[in-house]
N, C-alpha and C positions, 0 to 999 in steps of 0.2 A: 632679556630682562630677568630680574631676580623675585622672585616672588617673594610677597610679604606678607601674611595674615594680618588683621587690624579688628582689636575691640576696643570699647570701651567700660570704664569703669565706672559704678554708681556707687562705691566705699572707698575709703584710703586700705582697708585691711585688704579688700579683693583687688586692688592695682597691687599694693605690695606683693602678697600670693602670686597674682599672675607674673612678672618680671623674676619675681625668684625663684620661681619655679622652673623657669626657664632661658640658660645662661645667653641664649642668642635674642634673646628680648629688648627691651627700651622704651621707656615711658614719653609719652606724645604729648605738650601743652600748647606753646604759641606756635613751637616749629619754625619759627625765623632763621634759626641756625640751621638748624637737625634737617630740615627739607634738603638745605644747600649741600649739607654730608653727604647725605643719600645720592643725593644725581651724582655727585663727584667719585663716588664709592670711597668714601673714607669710614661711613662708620656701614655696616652691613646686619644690622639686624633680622632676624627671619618675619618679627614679631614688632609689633609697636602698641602698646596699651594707651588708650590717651585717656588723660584724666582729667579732660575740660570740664567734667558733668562733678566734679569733684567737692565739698564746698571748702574752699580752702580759698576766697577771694577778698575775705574782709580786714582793713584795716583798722583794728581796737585799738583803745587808749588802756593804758598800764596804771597802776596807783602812782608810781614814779614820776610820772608825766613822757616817759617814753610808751615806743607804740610797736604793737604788734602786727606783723605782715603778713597777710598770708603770703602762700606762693604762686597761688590764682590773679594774685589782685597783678591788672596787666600794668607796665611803666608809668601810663597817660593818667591812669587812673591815681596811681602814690602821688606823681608830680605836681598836679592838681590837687590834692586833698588839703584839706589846709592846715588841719596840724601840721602835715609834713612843710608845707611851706613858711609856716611861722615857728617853728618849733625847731627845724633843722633844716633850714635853709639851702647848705648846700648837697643836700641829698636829692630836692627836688632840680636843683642846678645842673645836677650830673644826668638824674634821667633825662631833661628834656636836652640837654648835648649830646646824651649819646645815642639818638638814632632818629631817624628819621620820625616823624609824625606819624605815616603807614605803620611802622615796623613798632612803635611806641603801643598803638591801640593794641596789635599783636602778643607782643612778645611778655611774660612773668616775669614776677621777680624772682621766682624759687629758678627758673629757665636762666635769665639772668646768670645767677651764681655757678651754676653750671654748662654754661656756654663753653666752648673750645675755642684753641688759638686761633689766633689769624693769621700764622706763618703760611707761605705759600709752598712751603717745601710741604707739612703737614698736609694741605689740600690736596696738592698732586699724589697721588697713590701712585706713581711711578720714581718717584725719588725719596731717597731713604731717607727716616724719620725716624727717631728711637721714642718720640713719642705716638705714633701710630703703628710703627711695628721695632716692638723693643730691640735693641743690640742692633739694626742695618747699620745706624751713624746717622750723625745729623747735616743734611747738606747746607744749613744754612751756618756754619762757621767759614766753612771759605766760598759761599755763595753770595747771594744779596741778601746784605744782612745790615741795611740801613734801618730800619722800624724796628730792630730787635732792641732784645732788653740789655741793660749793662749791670743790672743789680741784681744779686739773685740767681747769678748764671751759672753754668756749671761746664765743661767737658762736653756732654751729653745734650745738651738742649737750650739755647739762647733765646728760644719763642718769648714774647712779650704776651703779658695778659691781659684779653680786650676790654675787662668791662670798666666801664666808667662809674657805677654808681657802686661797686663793690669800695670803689677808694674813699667816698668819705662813710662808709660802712666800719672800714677798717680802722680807720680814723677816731670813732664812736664806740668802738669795742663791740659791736653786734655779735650777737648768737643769733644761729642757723638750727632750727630744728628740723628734725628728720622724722617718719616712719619709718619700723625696717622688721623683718623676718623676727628680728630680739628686740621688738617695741620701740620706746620714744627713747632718742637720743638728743642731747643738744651741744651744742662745737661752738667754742669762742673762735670767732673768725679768722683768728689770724693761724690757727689750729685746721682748721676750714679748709682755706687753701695751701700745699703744700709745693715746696720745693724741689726742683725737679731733681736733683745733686744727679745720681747713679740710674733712675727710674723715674722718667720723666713722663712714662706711661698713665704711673698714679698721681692724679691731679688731687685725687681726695680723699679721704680716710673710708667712704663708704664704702658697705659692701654691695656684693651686686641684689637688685631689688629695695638697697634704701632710700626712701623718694624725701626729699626738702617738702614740710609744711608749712614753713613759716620762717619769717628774720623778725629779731627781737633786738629792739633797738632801744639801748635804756635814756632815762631822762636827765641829759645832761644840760643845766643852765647855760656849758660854756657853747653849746652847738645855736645857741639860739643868734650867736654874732662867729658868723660862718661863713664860707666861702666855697665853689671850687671852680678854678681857675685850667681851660682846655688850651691846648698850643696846637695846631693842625696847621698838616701843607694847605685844607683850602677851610674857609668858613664851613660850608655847608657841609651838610652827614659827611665825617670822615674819622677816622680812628686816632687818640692822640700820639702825637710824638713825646709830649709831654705834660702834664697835668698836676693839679697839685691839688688837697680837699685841705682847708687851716678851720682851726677854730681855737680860737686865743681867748682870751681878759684880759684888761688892762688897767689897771690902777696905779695913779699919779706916777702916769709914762713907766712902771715896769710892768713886765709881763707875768702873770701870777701862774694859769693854765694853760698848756697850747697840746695841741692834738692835730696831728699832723697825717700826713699818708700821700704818697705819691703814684701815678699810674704813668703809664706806656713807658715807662722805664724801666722796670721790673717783670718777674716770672710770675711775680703774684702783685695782689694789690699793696703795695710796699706802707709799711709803716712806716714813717719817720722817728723814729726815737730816738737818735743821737740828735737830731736837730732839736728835738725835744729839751734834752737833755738842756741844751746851750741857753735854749730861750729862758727856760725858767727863771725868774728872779731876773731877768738880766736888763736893763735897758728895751724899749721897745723903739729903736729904731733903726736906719736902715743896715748901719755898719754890723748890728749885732746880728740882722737877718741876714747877710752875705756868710759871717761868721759861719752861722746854723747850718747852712745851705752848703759850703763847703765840707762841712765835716761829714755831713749825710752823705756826700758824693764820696769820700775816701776810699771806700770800698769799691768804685765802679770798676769794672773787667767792659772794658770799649776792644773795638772793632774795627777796620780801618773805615769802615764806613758812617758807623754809628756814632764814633767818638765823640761828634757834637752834643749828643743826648745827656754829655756831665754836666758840660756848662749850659746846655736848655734847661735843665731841671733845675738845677741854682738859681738863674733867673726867675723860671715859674715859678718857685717856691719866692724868694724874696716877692716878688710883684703881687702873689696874690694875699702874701702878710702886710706889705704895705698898703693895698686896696683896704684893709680894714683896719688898721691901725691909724694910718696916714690917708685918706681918702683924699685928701687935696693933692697928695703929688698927682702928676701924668702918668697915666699907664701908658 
């Protein structure tokens, strides 16, 4: 066994201190993920500060009519709330798809944003990962690499990123506030999570010791007729293959706004912005959403196994623009 010291923290300044103080350290909140690392030996902390005692769990309302997060406030808790549920719709959609009821009362949102892959190559600490240990290789390009990403990928690391509710986060333009050793910082999301290209190690601009306080999420009219739409092999708790977060307007049949982001296809939570691009101004219906959906895929880098995941995404995207533009076709 590896031994591990464990405090707890009664300020955000003395968690910060304590983690940066010490580079073999690691901040503790719901631990849904971070337990499962531990047994696995993928992440190895000596130390773990946990900052449940922290007060960082409340959800405020902004003058905007967007809302403030903490990073305490647990999944069950946002999905529920009801701003979140009238206000932005498909944010509360995402939480309660993506996990279990157990794991929902459990798990943060600031945990959330910082969760790890769910490549299997990643988990094993016996096969090379250049995102767990930088330069071995990635076994998952000529392994099984059905679930991986096709957007976003590089050489170095094809892992797909799990979270569900980061996508219509991404979608929304959220910022991610942090503490850190050099004070309060705050990161437009899509800045937030980064690209693995060459160093798929750094998943995020922090440094070590900066803990997430908070997601800020502004007040956008168009979120209030919103969507997000999950594709899995089975109904129940499973990770998507493909997903999509819309949130359009629509005036006499054209599309004015649309705000788009897609998951389990991507490195990160994928913005959509060439399908952006398309919709605008354009016809709202279905032939222009196949349009949109296509051209968002042009970039995909498929796999012999994965390859399906171009034309799944197209579809999830068109099906969950038509569910709110078109609510009378059949899904």
């Amino acid at each position: 066994m590896r031994p591990i010291s464990y405090s707890r923290a009664g300020a955000v300044a003395d968690a910060v201190a304590a983690v940066a103080a010490d580079p073999t350290s690691d901040f503790l909140a719901g631990g849904t993920t971070e337990i499962d690392l531990l047994r696995q030996n993928v992440m190895l902390p000596r130390r773990l500060v946990d900052i449940n005692d922290l007060p960082l769990g409340r959800i405020e309302d902004r003058p905007d009519g967007g809302l403030y997060i903490g990073a305490l406030a647990r999944m069950s808790e946002v999905a529920e709330a009801p701003a979140v549920r009238e206000r932005f719709p498909m944010v509360a959609q995402a939480l309660v798809l993506g996990a279990s009821a157990q794991l929902r009362n459990m798990a943060s949102m600031g945990g959330n944003m910082m969760q790890r892959v769910r490549c299997a190559y990643f988990r094993d600490a016996t096969s090379p990962c250049n995102k767990r240990d930088p330069g071995s290789g990635c076994s998952a390009l000529d392994g099984f690499h059905r679930g991986h990403a096709v957007l976003g990928v590089s050489d170095h690391c094809i892992a797909t990123h799990p979270s569900d509710v980061a996508v219509p986060l991404m979608a929304l333009d959220a910022r991610i506030h942090t503490e850190g050793p050099h004070g309060r910082q705050v990161y437009p999301i899509d800045d937030f999570f980064l690209l693995p290209g060459s160093t798929p190690h750094l998943e995020h601009p922090l440094e070590h010791g900066e803990l997430v306080v908070g997601i800020e999420v502004p007040g956008l009219r168009t979120a209030r007729t919103s969507v997000y739409l999950k594709v899995r092999d089975r109904e129940s708790y499973e990770f998507a293959l493909a997903s999509a977060a819309v949130a359009v307007t629509v005036e006499d049949g054209v599309i004015g706004e649309a705000r788009l982001a897609l998951g389990g296809v991507a490195t990160k939570p994928w913005r959509a912005r060439r399908a952006e691009a398309v919709l605008r101004g354009a016809p709202a219906d279905t032939e222009t959403f196949r349009r949109a959906a296509r051209e968002e895929l042009v970039p995909a880098r498929t796999t012999p196994l994965n390859a399906f995941k171009a034309e799944l995404a197209q579809r999830t995207l068109v099906r969950a623009l038509q569910s709110l533009t078109h609510p009378e076709i059949p899904s």
